[in-house]
C-alpha positions as CSV (number, residue, x, y, z in Angstrom):
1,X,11.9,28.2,-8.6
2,X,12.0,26.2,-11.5
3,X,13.8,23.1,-10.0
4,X,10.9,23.4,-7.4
5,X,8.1,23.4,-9.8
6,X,9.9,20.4,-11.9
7,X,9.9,18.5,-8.4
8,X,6.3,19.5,-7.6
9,X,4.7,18.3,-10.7
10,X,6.4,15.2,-10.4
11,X,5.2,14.8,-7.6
12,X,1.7,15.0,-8.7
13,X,2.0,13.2,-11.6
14,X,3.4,10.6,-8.9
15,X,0.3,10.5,-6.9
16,X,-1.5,9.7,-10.3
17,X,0.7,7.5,-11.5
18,X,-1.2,3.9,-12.9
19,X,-4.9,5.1,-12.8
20,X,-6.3,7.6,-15.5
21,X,-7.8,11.1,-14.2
22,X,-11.1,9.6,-14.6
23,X,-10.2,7.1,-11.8
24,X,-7.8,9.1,-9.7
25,X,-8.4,8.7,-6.5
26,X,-8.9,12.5,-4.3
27,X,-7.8,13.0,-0.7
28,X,-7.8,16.1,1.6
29,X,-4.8,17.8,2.4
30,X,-3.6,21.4,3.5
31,X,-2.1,22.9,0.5
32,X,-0.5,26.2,-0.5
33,X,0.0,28.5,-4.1
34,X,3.5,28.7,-4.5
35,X,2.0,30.6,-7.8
36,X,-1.1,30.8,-10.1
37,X,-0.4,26.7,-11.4
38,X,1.8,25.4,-8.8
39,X,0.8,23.8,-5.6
40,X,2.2,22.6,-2.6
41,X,0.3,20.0,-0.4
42,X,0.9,18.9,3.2
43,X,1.8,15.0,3.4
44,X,2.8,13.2,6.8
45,X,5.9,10.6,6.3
46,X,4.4,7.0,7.5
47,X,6.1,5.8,10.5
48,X,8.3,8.2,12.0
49,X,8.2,11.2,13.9
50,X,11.1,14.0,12.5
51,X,12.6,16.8,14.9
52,X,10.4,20.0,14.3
53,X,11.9,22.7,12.0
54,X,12.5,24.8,14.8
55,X,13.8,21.9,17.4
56,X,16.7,22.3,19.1
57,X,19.3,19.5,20.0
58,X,22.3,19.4,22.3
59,X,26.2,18.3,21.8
60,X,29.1,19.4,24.0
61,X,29.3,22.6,22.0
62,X,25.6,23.5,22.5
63,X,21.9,23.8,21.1
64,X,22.5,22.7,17.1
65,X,18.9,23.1,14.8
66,X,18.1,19.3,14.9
67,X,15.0,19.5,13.1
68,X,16.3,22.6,10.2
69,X,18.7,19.7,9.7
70,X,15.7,17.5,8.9
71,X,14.0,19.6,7.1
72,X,17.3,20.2,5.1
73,X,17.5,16.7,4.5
74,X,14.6,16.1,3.5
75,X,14.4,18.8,1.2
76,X,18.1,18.1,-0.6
77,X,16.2,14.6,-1.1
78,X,13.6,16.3,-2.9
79,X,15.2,18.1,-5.2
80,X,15.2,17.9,-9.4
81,X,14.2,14.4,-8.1
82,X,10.9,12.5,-9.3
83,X,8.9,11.8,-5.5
84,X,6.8,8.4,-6.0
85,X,4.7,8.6,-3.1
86,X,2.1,5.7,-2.1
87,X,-0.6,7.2,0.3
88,X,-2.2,5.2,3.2
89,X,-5.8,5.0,4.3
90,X,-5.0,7.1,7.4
91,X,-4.5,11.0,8.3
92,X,-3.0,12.9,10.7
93,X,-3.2,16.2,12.4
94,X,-5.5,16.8,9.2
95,X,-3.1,15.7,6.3
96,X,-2.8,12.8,4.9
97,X,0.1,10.1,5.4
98,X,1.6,8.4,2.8
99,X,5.4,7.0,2.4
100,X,7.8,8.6,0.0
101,X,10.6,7.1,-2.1
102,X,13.0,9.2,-4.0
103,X,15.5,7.8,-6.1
104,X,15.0,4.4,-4.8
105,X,15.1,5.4,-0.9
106,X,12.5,5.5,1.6
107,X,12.5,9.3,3.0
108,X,11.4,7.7,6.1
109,X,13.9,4.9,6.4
110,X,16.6,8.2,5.4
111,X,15.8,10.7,7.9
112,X,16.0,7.4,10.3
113,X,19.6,6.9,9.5
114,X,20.5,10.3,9.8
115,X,19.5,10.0,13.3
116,X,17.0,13.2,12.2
117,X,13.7,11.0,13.1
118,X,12.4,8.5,15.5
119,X,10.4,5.4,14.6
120,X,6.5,5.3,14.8
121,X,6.4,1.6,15.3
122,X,2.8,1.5,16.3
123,X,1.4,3.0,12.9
124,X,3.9,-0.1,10.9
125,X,1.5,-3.0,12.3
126,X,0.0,-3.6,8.8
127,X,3.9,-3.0,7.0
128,X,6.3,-5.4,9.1
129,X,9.2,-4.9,6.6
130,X,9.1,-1.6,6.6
131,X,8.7,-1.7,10.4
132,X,11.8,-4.0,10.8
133,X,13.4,-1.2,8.3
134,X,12.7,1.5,10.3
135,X,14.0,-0.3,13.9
136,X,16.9,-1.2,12.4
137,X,17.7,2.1,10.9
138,X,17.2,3.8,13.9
139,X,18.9,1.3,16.1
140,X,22.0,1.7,13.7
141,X,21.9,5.8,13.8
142,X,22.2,5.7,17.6
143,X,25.1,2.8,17.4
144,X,26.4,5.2,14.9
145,X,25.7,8.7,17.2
146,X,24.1,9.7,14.2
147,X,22.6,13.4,13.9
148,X,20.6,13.8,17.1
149,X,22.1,10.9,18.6
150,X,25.3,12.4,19.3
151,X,24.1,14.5,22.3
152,X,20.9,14.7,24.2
153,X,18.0,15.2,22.7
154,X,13.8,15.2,23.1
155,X,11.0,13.1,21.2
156,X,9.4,15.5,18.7
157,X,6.0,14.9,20.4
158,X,7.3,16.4,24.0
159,X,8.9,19.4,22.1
160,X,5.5,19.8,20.7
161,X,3.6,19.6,23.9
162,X,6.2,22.8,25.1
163,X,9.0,20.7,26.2
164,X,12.5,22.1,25.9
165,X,16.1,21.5,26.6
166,X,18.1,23.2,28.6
167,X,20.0,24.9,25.9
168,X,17.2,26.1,25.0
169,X,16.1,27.7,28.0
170,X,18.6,29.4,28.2
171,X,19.0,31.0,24.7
């Protein structure tokens, strides 16, 4: 709990980092207590689109949890680690979407080369860097057979909408 509470306020004091509280900018996000001083808030990564928590991916073996093993990724990232995270004008599905480096390394650009994300090219128009990041990232996972891209496998948006694999099916 501790190490998640260390991470957490870093966090926070990331999104305030360079302006004073008097000139902190506020934004509307989804948050949770995780107790009486500690929150947690609901941020969107900028550019891609990571396998759902509960997404399921197949190799020769099977269904594998694809998207737990994004979530776990992202989470190790996380941890006892200072988050700097640089919010954008723009929201979605209610939460706001910012980009996230930890340690030096875009979260975005990592769960890319883990082959545990897709690129979102079409919300990188106003970043072209970071868009030719992301391409290239993912381009490289799938050379690689990276995570997802070792078997067969559905956008996050179409597993959202109720599509599933067959592996699924038939669990």
């Amino acid at each position: 709990m501790m190490g998640r509470k260390v991470m957490l306020s870093s966090v926070f004091a990331a999104l305030l980092m360079g302006s004073s509280l008097s000139d902190a900018q506020s934004f509307h996000a989804r948050g949770r207590a995780l107790d009486g001083d500690t929150l947690a808030v609901d941020i969107r990564l900028l550019g891609i689109d990571a396998f759902e928590t509960r997404q399921m991916c197949e190799r020769r073996n099977g269904c594998w949890s694809c998207g737990k093993a994004a979530q776990d990724l992202a989470a190790r990232a996380l941890r006892d680690a200072e988050a700097v995270i640089t919010l954008t004008p723009s929201s979605t599905y209610g939460r706001p979407v910012a980009t996230v480096t930890v340690r030096g390394a875009d979260l975005g650009e990592t769960l890319l080369r883990a082959g545990l994300a897709i690129p979102q090219s079409q919300y990188l128009r106003r970043d072209p860097a970071r868009r030719a990041r992301y391409e290239a990232a993912y381009a490289e996972a799938q050379g690689r057979k990276a995570g997802a891209f070792a078997g067969t496998w559905l956008p996050p948006a179409r597993w959202r909408k109720g599509e599933r694999l067959a592996c699924e099916r038939r669990q």
